[in-house]
ChimeraX commands (.cxc) that place a marker at each C-alpha (Angstrom):
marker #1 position -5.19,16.06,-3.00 radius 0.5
marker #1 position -8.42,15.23,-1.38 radius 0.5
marker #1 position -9.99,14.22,1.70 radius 0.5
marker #1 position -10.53,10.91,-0.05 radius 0.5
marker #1 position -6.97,10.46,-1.27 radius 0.5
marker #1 position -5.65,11.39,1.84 radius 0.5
marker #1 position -7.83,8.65,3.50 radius 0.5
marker #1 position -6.55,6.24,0.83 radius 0.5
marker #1 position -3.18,7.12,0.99 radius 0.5
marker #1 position -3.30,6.59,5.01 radius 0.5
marker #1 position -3.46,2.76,3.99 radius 0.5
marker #1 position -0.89,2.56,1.65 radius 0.5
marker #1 position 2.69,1.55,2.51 radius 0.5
marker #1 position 5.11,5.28,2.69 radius 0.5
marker #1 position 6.55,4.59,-0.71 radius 0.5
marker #1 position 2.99,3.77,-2.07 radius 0.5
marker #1 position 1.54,6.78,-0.60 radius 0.5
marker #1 position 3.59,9.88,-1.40 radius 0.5
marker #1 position 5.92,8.73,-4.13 radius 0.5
marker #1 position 5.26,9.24,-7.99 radius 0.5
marker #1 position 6.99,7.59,-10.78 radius 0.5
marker #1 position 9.73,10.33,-10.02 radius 0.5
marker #1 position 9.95,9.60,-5.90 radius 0.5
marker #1 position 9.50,5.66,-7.12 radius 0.5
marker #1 position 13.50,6.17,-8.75 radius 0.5
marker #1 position 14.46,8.34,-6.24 radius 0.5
marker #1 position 14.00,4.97,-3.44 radius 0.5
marker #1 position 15.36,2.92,-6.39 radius 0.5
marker #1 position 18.45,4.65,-7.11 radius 0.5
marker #1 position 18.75,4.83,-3.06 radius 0.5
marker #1 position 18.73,1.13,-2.83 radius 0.5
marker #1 position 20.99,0.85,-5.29 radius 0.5
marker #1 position 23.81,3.66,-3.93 radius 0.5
marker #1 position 23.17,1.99,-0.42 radius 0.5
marker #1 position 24.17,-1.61,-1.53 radius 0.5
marker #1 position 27.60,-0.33,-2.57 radius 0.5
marker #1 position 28.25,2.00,0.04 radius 0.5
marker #1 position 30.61,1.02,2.76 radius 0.5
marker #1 position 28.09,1.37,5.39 radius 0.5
marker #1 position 25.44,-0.48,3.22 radius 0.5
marker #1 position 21.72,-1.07,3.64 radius 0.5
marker #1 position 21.66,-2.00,7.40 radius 0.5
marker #1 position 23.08,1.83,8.24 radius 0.5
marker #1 position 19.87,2.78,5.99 radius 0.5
marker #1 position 17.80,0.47,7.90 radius 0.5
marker #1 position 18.98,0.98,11.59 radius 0.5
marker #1 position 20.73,4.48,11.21 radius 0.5
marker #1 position 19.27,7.69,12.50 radius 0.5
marker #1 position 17.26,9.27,10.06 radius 0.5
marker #1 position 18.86,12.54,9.40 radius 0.5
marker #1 position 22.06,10.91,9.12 radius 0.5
marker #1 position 21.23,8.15,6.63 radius 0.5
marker #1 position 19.49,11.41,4.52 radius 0.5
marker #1 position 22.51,13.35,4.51 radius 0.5
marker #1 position 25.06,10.91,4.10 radius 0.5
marker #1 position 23.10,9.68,0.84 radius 0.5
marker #1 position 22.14,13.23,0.17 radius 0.5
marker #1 position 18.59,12.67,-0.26 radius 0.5
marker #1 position 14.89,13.51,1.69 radius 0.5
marker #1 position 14.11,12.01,4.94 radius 0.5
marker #1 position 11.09,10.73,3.26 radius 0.5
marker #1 position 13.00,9.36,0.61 radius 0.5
marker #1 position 14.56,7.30,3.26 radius 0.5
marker #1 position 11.90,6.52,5.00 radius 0.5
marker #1 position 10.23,5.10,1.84 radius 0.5
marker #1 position 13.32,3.07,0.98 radius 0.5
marker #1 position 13.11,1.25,4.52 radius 0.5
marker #1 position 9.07,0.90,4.08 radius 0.5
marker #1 position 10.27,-1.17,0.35 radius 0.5
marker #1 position 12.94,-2.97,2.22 radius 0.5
marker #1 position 11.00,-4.55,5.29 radius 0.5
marker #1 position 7.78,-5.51,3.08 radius 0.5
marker #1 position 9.98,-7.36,0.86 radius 0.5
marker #1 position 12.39,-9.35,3.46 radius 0.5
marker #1 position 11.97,-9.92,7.11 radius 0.5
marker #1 position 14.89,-8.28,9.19 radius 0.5
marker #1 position 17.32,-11.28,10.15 radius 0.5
marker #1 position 18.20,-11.52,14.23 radius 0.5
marker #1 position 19.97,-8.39,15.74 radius 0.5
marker #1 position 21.87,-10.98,17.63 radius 0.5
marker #1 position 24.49,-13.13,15.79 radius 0.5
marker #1 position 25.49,-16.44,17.19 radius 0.5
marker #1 position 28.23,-15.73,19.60 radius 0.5
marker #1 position 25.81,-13.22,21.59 radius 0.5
marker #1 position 23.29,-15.77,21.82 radius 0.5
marker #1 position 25.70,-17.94,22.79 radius 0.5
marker #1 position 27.83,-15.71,25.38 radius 0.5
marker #1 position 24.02,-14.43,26.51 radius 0.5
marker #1 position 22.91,-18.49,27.24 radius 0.5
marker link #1:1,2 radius 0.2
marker link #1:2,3 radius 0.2
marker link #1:3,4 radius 0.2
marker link #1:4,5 radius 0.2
marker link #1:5,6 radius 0.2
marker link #1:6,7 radius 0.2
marker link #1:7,8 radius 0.2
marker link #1:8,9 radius 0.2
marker link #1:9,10 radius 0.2
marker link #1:10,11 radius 0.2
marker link #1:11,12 radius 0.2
marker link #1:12,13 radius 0.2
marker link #1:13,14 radius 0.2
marker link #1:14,15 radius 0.2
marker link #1:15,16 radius 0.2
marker link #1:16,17 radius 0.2
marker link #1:17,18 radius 0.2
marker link #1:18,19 radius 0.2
marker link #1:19,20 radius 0.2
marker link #1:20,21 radius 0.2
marker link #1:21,22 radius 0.2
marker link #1:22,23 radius 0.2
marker link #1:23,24 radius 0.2
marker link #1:24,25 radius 0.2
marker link #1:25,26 radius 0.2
marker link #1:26,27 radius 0.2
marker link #1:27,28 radius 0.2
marker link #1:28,29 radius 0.2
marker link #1:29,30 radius 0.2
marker link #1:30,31 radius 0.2
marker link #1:31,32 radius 0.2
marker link #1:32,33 radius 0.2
marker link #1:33,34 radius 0.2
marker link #1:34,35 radius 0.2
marker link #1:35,36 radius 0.2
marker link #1:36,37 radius 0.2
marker link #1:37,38 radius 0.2
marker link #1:38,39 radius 0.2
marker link #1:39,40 radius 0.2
marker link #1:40,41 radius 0.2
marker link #1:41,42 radius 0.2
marker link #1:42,43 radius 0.2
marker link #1:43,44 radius 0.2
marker link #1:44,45 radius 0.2
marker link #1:45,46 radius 0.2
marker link #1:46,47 radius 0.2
marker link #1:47,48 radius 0.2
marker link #1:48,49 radius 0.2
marker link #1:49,50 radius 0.2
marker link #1:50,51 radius 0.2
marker link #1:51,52 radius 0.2
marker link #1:52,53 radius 0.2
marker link #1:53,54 radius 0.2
marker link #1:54,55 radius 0.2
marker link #1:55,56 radius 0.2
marker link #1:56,57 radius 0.2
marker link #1:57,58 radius 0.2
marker link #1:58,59 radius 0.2
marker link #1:59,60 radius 0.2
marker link #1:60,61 radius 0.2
marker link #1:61,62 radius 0.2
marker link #1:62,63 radius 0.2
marker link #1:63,64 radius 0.2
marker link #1:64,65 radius 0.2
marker link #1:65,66 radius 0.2
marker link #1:66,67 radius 0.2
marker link #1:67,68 radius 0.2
marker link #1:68,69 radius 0.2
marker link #1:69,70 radius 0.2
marker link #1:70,71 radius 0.2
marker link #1:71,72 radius 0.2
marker link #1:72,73 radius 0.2
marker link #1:73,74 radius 0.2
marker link #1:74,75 radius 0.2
marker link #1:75,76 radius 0.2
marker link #1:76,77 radius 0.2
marker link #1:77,78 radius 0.2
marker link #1:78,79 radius 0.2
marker link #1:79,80 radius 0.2
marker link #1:80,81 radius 0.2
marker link #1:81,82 radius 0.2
marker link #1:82,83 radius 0.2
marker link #1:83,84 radius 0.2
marker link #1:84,85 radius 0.2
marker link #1:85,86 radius 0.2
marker link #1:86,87 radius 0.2
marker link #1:87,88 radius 0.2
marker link #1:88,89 radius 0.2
view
């Protein structure tokens, strides 16, 4: 890769930037596995890194990618439900 990608890449979005057609299914098939799994897609949004990889066995920068899709493509909802707010008030 050269200086020139490297530079272009630096703009681009994780998933964009480092993942082929082959890292592309690896976020897909991430997404999917983390929609069904009991600790779902807010453990791989909030959860520490290394543990999100190795509970769904895959690359930190697999991971990493997968959040980078998921916040571009819906803005992350209130930490706080209603009864904090409320009991916070």
């Amino acid at each position: 890769m050269g200086g020139s990608d490297l530079r272009r890449n630096a703009q681009l979005p994780v998933d964009q930037a480092f993942a082929g057609d082959a890292e592309a299914e690896k976020v897909d098939a991430l997404l999917d596995v983390a929609t069904e799994h009991e600790l779902g897609l807010d453990f791989l949004l909030t959860g520490s890194l290394d543990a999100v990889a190795a509970t769904f066995r895959v690359h930190a920068f697999v991971v990493d990618a997968a959040r980078d899709r998921l916040k571009r493509q819906s803005p992350r909802p209130s930490v706080l439900s209603s009864n904090h707010q409320t009991a916070l008030a």
